[in-house]
N, C-alpha and C positions, 0 to 999 in steps of 0.2 A: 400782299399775301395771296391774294387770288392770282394773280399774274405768277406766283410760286407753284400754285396748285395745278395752273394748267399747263406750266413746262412739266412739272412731275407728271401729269396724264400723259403728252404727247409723247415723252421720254418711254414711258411702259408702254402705250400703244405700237411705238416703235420697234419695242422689246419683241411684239409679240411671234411677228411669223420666224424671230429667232428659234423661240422656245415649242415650237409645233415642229422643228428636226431635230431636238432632242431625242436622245434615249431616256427608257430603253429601247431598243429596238424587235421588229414582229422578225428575230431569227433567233435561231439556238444553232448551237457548236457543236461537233460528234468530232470526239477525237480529241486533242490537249491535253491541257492541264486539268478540264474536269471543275469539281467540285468536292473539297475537302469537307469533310465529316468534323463534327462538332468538337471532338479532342487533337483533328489532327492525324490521326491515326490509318484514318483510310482516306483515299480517293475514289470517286463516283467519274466513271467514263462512261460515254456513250459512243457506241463505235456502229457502223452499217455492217450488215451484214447478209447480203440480196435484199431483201424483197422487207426485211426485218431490220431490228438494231438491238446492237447486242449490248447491253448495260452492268456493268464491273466496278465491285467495289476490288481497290488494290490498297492494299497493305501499304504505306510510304514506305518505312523502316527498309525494307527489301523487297517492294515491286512484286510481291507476292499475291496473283489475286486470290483473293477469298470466296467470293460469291460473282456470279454471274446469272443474267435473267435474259433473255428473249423477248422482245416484242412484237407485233406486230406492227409495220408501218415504219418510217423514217421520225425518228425522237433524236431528239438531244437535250444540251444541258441547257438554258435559258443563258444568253447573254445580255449584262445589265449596263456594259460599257463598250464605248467605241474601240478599246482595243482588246475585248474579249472576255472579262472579267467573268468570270460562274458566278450565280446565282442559283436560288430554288431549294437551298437544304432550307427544312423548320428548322425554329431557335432553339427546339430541345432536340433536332437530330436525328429523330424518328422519322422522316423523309423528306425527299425530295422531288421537284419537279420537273417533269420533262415535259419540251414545248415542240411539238412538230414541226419538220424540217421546209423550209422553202415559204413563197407566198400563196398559198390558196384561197380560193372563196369558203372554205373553213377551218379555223383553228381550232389545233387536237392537242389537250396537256394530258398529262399521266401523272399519276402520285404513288412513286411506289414507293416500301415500307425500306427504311436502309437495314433491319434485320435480316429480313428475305430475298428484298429486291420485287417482291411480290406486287401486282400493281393491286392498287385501291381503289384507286379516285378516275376513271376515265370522263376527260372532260368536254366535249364536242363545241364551238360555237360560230356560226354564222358570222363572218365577217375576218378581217386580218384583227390578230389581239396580239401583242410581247408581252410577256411576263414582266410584270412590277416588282415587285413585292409580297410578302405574306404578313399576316398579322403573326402578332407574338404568340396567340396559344393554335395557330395552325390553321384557325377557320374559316381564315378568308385569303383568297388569293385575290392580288390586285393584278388587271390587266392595264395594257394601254389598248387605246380600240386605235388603229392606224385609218383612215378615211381618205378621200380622197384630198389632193391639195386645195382645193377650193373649201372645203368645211375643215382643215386642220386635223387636231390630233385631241383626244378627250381621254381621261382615263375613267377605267369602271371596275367596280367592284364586282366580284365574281365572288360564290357561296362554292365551298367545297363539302360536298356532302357525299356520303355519310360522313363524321366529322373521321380525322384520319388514326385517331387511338382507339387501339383494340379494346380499351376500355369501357 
């Protein structure tokens, strides 16, 4: 039994510097396929545009855009998979997140409203972070903190505040 227990430790220890080049990864996407809205109905792009990035909700139906917003700075869509996958709409569809572009010594998310496109949430933090995940009712964004390869990969909970409903 013990002789079981220490093959299963050595086996997971082995695991581990697999699971620290995991995604997600500290990039986000400007341009593609985007990020589909909670009926389907629209896509959420992120496109550069100088010095800015220009974010578009389009119509699927007929590529119609509907709204479009200006940022400042280089944003995109959060990607959650190695071949691209969007990320970042809430579960109820009332926004989404953008993760700034490239690797710097600080990560910058945006949370803007998918009614307006209006930003809400500007998020600033010291270090390289990917976007994880979100909780279900919106109030917490999960990051990954990316580190160097000698300390690995940890993930952190990040507080979105003010919370993101106009409510």
């Amino acid at each position: 039994m013990v002789r079981r227990l220490v093959l299963v430790a050595a086996l997971a220890l082995a695991a581990v510097p697999a699971a620290r080049a995991a995604y997600p990864a500290a990039f986000a996407v400007q341009g593609g396929a985007g990020v589909l809205s909670a009926d389907d109905s629209l896509r959420f792009v992120a496109a550069k545009s100088g010095a800015g990035t220009v974010v578009s909700a389009i119509r699927t139906r007929d590529r119609t855009t509907m709204l479009t917003q200006t940022v400042r700075g280089q944003f995109g869509i959060p990607a959650v998979t190695q071949s691209g996958l969007a990320g970042g709409l809430f579960h109820d569809g009332s926004a989404l997140v953008l993760q700034s572009m490239g690797i710097t010594r600080t990560s910058r998310f945006l949370v803007p409203g998918t009614e307006d496109l209006a930003v809400r949430n500007p998020i600033a933090l010291n270090g390289i972070f990917g976007f994880d995940a979100l909780s279900p009712d919106g109030s917490r964004l999960y990051l990954i903190q990316h580190l160097s390869t000698d300390r690995g990969t940890r993930r952190r909970r990040g507080d979105v505040f003010p919370p993101c409903s106009d409510s």
